[in-house]
C-alpha positions as CSV (number, residue, x, y, z in Angstrom):
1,X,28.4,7.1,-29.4
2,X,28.3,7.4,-33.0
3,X,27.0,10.5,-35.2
4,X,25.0,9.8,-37.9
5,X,26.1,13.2,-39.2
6,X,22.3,13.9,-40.9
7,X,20.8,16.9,-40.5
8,X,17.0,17.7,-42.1
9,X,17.4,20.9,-42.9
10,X,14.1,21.5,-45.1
11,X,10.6,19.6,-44.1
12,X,7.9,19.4,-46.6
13,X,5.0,22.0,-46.4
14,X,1.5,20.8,-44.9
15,X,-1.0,21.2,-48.2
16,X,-2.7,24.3,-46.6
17,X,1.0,26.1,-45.9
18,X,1.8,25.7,-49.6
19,X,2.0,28.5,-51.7
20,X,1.7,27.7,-55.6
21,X,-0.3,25.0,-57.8
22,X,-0.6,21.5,-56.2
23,X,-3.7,18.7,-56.5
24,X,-5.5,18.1,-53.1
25,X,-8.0,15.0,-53.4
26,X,-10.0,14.7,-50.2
27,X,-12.0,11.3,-50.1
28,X,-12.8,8.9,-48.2
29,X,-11.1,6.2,-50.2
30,X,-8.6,6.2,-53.4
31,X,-7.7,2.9,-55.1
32,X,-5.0,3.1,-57.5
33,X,-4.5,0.0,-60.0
34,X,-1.7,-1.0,-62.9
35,X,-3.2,-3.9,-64.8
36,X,-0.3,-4.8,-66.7
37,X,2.9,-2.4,-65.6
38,X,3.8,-0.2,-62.9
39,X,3.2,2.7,-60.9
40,X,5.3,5.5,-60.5
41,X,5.8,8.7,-58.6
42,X,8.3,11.3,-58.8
43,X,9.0,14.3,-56.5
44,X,11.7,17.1,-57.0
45,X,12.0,17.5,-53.3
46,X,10.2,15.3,-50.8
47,X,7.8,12.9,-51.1
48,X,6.1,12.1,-47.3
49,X,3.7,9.1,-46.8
50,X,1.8,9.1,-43.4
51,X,-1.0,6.9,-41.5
52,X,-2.7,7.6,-38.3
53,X,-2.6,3.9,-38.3
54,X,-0.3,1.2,-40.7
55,X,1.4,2.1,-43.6
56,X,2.0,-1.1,-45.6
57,X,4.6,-2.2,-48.3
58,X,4.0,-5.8,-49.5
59,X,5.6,-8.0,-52.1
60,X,4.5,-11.4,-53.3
61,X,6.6,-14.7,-51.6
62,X,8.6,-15.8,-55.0
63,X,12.6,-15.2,-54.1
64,X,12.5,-12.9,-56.9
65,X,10.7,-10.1,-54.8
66,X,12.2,-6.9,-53.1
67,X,12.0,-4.3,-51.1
68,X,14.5,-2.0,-52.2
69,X,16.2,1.2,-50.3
70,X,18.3,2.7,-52.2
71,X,19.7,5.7,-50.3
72,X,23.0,7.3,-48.6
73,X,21.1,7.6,-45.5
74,X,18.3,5.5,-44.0
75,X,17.4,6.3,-40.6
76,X,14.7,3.9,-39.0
77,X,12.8,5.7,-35.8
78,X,13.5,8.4,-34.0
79,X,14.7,9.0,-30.5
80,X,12.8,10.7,-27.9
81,X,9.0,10.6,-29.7
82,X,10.7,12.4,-33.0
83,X,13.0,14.7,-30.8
84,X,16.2,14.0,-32.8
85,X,17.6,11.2,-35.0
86,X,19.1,7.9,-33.8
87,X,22.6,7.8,-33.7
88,X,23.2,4.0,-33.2
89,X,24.4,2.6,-36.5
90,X,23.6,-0.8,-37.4
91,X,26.1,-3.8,-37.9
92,X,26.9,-5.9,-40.6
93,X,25.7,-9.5,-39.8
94,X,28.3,-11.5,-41.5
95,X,31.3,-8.6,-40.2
96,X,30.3,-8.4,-36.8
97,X,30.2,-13.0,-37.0
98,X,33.9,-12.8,-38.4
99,X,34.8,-10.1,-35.9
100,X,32.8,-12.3,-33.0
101,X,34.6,-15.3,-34.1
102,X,38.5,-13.8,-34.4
103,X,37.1,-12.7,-30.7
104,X,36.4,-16.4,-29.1
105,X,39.7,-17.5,-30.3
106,X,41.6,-15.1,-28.7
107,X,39.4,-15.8,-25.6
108,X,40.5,-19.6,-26.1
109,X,43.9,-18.8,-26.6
110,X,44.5,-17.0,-23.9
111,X,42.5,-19.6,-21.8
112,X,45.2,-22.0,-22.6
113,X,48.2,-19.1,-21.7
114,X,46.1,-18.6,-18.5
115,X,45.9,-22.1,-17.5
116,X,48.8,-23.4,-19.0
117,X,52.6,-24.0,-17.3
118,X,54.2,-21.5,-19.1
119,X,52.6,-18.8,-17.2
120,X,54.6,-19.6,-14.1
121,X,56.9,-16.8,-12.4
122,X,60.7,-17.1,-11.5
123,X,59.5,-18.7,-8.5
124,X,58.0,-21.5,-10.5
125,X,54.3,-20.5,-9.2
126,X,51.4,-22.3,-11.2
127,X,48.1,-20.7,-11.5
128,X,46.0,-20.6,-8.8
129,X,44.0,-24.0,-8.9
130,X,40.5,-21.5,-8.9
131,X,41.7,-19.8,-11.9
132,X,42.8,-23.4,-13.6
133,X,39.3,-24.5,-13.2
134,X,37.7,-21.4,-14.3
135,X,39.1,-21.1,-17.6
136,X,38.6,-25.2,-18.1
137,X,35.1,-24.8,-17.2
138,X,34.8,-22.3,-19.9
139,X,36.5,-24.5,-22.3
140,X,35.3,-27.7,-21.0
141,X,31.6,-26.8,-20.9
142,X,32.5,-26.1,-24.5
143,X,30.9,-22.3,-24.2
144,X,33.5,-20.9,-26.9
145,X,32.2,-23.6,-29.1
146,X,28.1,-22.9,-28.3
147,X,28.5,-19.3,-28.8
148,X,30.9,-20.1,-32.3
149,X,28.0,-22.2,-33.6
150,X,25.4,-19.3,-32.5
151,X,27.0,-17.0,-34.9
152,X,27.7,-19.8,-37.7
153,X,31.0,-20.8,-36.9
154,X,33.0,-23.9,-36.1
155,X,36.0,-24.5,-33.7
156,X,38.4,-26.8,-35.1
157,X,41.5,-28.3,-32.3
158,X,43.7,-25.8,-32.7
159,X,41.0,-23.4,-31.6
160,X,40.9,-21.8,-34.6
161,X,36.8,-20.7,-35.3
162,X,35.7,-21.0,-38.9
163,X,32.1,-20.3,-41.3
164,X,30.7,-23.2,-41.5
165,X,28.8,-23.8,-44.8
166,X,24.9,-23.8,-44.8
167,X,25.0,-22.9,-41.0
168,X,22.7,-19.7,-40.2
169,X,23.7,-17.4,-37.2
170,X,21.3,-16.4,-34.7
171,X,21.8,-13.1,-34.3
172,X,21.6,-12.0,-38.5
173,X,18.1,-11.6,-39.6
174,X,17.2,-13.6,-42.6
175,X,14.9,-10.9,-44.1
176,X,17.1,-7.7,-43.6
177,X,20.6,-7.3,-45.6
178,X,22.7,-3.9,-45.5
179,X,25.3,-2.7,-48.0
180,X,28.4,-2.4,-46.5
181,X,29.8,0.9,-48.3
182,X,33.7,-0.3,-47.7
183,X,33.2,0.5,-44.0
184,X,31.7,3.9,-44.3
C-alpha cells in the first residue's frame, strides 16, 4: 500500500488553550459581505474551519468558476474515525484510461496468440477447443471493445485501442481534475 509520507506534527490550539492576543466573537450568527471585491484571510500557521453539521463552498455555474486547491498535499478523510491518514492515492483519469487501454490490447493480442495456430507444440497440438472458444467469446462478444469505449477509447482491426475525440470515460469524474506533478 502506498505512504502518503504526511505527518501533522503541530495542530492548532482550541481558543481557550491559547496563550496570547486573539479575537473570540461568540454569536449566534455572523454574516460577512464584499459588495464589490473580495474577501480574504490569512494565517501564519493554520487556519481550521469546522461544522457540527455542513461546511459549504459554492461557486456560481458560468465555466469561468473554480474551486481551487493549491497545495503539495491534499488528503480528503481520514481512516478509522480520524485515527490516521489515508494512504490510498488517487489516479489520474486520463493516465490510468491510456494505461487501461495499452492493457486491453495486450489482452487482445494475446487472445489471438492463445487461440491462434502458432501456439501448437512439436507434436502439432492445437489449443484445446474450450480454450478456443473462451478467448473468441471474449473477443466475439466484443468485451475488449465495451470496456475500450467505457474508458473513451476505440479499437481499430489491428486491435490497436485509441482516444476517441469528444468521447467521455465513465470512470473520470467530470467535476474533479488532479495535477499530475510528473508522476510524483
Amino acid at each position: 500500500m502506498a505512504d502518503s509520507k504526511v505527518k501533522i506534527i503541530r495542530k492548532p490550539k482550541q481558543p481557550f488553550a491559547y496563550q496570547g492576543n486573539q479575537v473570540i466573537i461568540n454569536t449566534d450568527r455572523i454574516v460577512m459581505q464584499s459588495k464589490h471585491d473580495s474577501i480574504l484571510a490569512f494565517a501564519n500557521e493554520h487556519m481550521s474551519f469546522s461544522a457540527n453539521g455542513s461546511i459549504h463552498f459554492d461557486t456560481s455555474n458560468a465555466d469561468s468558476s473554480y474551486f481551487i486547491i493549491n497545495s503539495p498535499k491534499m488528503i480528503f478523510g481520514l481512516e478509522n474515525n480520524g485515527a490516521k491518514l489515508p494512504t490510498e492515492p488517487a489516479l489520474l483519469g486520463e493516465k490510468t484510461e491510456a494505461w487501461m487501454s495499452e492493457l486491453l490490447a495486450c489482452i487482445d493480442a494475446l487472445c489471438d496468440i492463445l487461440s491462434g495456430a502458432q501456439n501448437t507444440d512439436s507434436a502439432d497440438d492445437v489449443p484445446s477447443a474450450a480454450l478456443v472458444e473462451a478467448l473468441n467469446k471474449i473477443i466475439v462478444k466484443k468485451h475488449l471493445k465495451a470496456l475500450g469505449h467505457k474508458i473513451g477509447y476505440k479499437q481499430d482491426g489491428q486491435g490497436n485501442f485509441s482516444k476517441m475525440s469528444g468521447q467521455k470515460s465513465t470512470i473520470s469524474s467530470k467535476r474533479i481534475y488532479l495535477a499530475d506533478n510528473k508522476g510524483e
